[in-house]
TORLUM-296282 format. One record per atom (N, C-alpha, C): residue in one letter; x, y, z. Coordinates in pm, whole numbers, plus 50000, padded with zeros to 5 digits. Layout:
N
aXYZ
...
! end
This chain:
257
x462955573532809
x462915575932952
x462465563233022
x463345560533117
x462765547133198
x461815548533331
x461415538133328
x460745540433463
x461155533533569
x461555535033670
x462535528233833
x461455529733923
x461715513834029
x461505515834149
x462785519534252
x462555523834356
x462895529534435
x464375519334453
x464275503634466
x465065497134540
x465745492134425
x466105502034286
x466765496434169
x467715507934177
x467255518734221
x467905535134200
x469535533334211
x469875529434355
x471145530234372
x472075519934297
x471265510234244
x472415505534170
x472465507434009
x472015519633961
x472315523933858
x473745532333818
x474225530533744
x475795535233694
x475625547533630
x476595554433702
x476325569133638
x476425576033772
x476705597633734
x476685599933825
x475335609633843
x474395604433980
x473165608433950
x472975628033978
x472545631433922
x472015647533919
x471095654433983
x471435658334137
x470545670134169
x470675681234117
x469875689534096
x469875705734090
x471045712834086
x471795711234174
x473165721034207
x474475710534118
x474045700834112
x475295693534060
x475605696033879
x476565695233882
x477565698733761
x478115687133723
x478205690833571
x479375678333509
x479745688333341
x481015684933333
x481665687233231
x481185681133107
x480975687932942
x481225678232821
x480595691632729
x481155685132623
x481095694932541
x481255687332387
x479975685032328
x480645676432152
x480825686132092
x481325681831977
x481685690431841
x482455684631782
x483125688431607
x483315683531471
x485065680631557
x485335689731608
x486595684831705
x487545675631792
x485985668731852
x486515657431957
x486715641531857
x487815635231889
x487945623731817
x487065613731780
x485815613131857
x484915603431894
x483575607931835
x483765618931722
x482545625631700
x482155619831618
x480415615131651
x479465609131559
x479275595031598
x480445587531713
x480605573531698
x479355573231763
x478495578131839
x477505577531958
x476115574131843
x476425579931664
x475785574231652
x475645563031575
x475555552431620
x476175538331545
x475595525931653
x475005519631579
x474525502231632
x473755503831772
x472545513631719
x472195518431878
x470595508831865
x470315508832028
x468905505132062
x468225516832111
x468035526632010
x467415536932028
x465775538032017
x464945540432125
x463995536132173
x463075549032115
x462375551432073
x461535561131941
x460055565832041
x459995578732138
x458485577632174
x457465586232097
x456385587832127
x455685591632106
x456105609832008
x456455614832106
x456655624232037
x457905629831978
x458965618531957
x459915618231854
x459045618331749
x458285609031732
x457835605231623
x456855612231530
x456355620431621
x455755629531583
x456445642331498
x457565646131580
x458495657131539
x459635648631417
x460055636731435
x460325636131284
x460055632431172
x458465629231182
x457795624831078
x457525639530965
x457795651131103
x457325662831036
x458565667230909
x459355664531029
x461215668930969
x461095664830847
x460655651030802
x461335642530658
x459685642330609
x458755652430619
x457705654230533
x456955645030470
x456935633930568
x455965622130536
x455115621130684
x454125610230650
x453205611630780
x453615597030861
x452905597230968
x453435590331078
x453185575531027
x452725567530942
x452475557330888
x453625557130841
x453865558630711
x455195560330623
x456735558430756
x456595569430797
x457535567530931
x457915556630979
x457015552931006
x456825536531103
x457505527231033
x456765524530877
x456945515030835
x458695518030762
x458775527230753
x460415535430687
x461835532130796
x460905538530903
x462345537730984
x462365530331117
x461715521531183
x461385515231271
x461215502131293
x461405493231424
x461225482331429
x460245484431583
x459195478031527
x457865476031664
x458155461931745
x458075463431867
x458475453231926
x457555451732042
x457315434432049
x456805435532190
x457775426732244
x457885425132338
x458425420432418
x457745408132521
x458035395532567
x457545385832634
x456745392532815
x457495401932829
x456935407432981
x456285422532963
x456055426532849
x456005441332786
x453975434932777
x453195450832800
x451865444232734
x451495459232656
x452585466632562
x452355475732500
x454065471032422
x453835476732280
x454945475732208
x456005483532220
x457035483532216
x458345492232174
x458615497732118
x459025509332037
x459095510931902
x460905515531892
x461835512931825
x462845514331845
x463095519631714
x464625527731660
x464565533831533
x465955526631473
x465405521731328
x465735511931233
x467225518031231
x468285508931231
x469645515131219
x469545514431051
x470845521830979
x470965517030831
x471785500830805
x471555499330691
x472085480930622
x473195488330586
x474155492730677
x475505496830621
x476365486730743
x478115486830733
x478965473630815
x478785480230921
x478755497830955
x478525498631136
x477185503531171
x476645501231058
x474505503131128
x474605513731200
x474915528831122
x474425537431167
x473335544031160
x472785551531240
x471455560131244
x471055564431128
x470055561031058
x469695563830919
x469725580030891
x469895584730994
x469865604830996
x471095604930984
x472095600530978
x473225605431040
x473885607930901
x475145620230874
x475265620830784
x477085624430814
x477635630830676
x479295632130751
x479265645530811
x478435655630746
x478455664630856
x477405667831003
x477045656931014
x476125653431132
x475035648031125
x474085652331206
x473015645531241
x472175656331142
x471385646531011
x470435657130917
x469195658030995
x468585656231085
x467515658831150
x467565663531288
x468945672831308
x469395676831412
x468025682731517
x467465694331419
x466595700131496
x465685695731550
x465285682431489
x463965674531557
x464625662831618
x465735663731605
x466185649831693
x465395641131834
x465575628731849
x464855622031921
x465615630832073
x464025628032212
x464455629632286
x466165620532373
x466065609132341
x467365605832393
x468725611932312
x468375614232206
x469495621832170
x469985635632200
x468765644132250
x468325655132288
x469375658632422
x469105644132480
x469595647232659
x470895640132645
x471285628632545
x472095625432547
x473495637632643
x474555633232685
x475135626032775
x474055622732864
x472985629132886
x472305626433023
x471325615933029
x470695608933118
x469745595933083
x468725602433177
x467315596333153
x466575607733234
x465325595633272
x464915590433387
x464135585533414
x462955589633497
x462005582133510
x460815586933674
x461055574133731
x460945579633890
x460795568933980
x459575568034016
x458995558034071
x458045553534072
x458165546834248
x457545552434348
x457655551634484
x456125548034526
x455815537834566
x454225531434625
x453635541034494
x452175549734653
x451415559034536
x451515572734535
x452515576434539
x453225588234597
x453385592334419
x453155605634321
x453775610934204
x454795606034175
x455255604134039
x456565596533981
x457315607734000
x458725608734067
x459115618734024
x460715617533934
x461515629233844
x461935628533769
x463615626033776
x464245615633758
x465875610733804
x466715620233688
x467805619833701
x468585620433589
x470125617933628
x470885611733531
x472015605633570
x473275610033427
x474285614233488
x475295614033335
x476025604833319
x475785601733230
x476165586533213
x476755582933001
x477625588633041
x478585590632899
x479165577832877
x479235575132743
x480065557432737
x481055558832759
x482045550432766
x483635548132782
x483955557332669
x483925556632545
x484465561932452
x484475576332401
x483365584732457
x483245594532465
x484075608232562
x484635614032437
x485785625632484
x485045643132505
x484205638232511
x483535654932493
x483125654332686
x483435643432745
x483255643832876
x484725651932944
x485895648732855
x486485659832932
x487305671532876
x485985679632793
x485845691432746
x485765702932854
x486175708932905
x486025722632989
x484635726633002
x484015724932953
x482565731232945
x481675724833038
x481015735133136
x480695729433218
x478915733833235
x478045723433304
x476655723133271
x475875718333430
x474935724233487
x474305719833552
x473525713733506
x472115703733532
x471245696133422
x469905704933376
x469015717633489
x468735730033386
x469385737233271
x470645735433305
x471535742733188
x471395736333103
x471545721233087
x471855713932951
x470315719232887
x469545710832966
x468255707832908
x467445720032832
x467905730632910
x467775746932818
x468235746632718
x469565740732692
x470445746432620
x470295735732470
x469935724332535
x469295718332391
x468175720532378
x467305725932412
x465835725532398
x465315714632428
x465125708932543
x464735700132572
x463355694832613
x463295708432666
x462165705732770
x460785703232727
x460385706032605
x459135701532582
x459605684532561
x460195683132477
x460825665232463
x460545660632619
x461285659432705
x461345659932845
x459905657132883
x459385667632865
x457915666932948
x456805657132886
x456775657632702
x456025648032642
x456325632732706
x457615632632728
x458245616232734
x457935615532820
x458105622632981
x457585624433111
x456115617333107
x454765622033017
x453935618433007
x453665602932941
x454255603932875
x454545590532825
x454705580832895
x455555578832985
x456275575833063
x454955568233167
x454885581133182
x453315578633309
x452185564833298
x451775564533163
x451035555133075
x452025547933050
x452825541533024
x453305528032994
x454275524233133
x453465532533222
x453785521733351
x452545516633415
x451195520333350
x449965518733370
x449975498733324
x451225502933181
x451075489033099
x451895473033178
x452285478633327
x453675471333394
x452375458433408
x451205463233448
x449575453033441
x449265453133329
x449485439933277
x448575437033160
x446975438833139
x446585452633063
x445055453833058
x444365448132955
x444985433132863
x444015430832731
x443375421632774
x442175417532680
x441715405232741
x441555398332654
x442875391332612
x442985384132541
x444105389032457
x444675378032361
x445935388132250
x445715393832144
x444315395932103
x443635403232001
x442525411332040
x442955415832144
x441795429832231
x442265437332100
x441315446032037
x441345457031926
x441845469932004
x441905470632174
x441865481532251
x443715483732217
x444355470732200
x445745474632207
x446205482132052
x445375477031946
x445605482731829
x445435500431794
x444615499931890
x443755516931901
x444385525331970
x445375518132074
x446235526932235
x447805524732135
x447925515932019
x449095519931970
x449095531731866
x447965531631784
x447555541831693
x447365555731756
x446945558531871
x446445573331910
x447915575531978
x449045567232040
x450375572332052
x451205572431969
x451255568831826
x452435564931744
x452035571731614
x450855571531599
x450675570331403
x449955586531451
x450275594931492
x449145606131481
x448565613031370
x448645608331228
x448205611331105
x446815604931115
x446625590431160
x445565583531133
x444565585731248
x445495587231373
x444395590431463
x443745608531460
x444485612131397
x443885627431380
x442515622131234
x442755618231202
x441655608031098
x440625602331164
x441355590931276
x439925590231345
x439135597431441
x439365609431447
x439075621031576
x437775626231470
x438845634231383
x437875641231335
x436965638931174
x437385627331149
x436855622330985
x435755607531047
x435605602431143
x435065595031194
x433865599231249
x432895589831330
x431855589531478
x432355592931604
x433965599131583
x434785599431724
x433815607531868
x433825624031765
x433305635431867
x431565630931826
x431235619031789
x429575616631825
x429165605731953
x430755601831996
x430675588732083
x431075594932216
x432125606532195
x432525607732300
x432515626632315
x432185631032444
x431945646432463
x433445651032490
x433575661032390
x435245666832379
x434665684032371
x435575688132452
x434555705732460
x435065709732334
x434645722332321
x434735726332129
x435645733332117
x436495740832252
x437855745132275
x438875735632261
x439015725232297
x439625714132331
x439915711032190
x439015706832035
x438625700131900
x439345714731829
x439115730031889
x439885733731807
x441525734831844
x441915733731992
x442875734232002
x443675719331951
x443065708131926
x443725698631866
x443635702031685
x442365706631651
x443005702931500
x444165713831459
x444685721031587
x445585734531538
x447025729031576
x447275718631605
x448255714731706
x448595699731733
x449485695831673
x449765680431683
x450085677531822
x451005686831858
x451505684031989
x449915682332102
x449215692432073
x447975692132185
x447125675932133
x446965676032046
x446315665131960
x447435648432032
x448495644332020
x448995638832148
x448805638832251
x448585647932340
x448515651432473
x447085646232480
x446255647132394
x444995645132382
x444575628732376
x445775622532290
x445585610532243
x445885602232340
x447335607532463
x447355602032592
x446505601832706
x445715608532706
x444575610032770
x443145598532751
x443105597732596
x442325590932571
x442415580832553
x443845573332548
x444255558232581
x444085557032733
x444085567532851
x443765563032975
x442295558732955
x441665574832941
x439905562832914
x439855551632827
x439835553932716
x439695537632659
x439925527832723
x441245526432783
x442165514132845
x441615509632995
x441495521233051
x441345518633205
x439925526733261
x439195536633171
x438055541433218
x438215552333307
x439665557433281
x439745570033364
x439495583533323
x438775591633390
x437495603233287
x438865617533312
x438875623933207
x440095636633222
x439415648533218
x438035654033302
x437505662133245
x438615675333209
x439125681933270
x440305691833216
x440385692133110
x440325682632997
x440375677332848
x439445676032795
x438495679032822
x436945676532810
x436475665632782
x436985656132773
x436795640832763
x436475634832896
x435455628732862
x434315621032987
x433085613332907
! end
């Protein structure tokens, strides 16, 4: 999910999606072009992809990382990238991808999730980000003129989207916090700790509760059991607590303060 200012919006390609608007497509084992979508991609891996397919292929979020991923920073970036490792085959396809599809269909990454659709927040002064979406199918893709027709609630129902959607949404929120560089210096330990509590959630569920974590910091005892029951809450948790760490912003709602 990207993040836009206001005076970038209109010149994005694609056709953008209010509420009432419709667009046609429909994949399947049928259309000529099936599977090419997945091949030689810069597919961008967040937070809680990573979470959901570390679960899929029954290894933990370390293993993950180092298995299927390339971490990146970038020269104007002051948080890393994490993008997902194509295979060492001649068209570098998606290491999931198989001849009868995608083997990690069910946990598939959110961009694949929304795929035809691209889904950003805008970002307007200090006004709430709020949420774009645009269909925006490649040239090569034939399932765009499939009969089947979708408003963008419809899709996003219809793949299950919406928790994907909303994690990345959050996501989203915090690494536009990162558009200001907050280290001080290029070996602040703070950036090593704000990549671990979003990416690796095996180790930071390690340092929560196998650590001095809940002796340093007040987490209500609702809150500690609803994370050790729940990866997903245990994220939500971990984004929260890269705001305090990073910037000193207190979430009591989360019981963290």
């Amino acid at each position: 999910m990207k993040t836009l200012n206001s005076d970038k919006l209109d010149a994005l390609p694609g056709l953008r999606l209010e509420p009432e608007t419709s667009f046609n497509f429909q994949c399947h084992p049928g259309v000529s072009c099936f599977n090419r979508c997945c091949r030689n991609l810069n597919l961008f891996l967040y937070p809680y992809d990573v979470l959901r397919l570390r679960k899929a292929l029954e290894i933990d979020s370390e293993s993950f990382l180092e298995r299927y991923t390339d971490v990146v920073m970038r020269p104007d970036n002051a948080f890393p990238d994490v993008l997902l490792k194509m295979a060492h085959n001649q068209e570098k396809t998606c290491p999931f991808l198989e001849t009868s599809g995608c083997s990690v269909y069910a946990d598939r990454p959110d961009t694949c999730r929304s795929f035809p659709v691209e889904l950003g927040l805008l970002f307007t002064g200090n006004q709430a980000p709020v949420q774009v979406a645009f269909f925006r199918p490649p040239d090569f893709c034939q399932g765009r003129f499939q009969q089947k027709s979708w408003t963008l609630q419809q899709w996003i129902d219809d793949q299950q989207a919406a928790t994907y959607n909303q994690m990345t949404a959050n996501w989203a929120r915090i690494k536009h916090l990162f558009s200001r560089n907050p280290w001080q210096g290029d070996h602040d330990p703070r950036l090593k700790m704000a990549f671990m509590a979003a990416y690796n959630i095996d180790r930071f569920r390690q340092f929560v509760f196998e650590s001095s974590f809940l002796k340093r910091y007040r987490v209500k005892k609702k809150m500690q059991q609803k994370m050790r029951a729940s990866d997903k809450q245990l994220l939500e948790f971990a984004f929260q607590w890269i705001k305090f760490m990073v910037w000193q912003m207190p979430n009591r709602p989360l019981g963290l303060y």
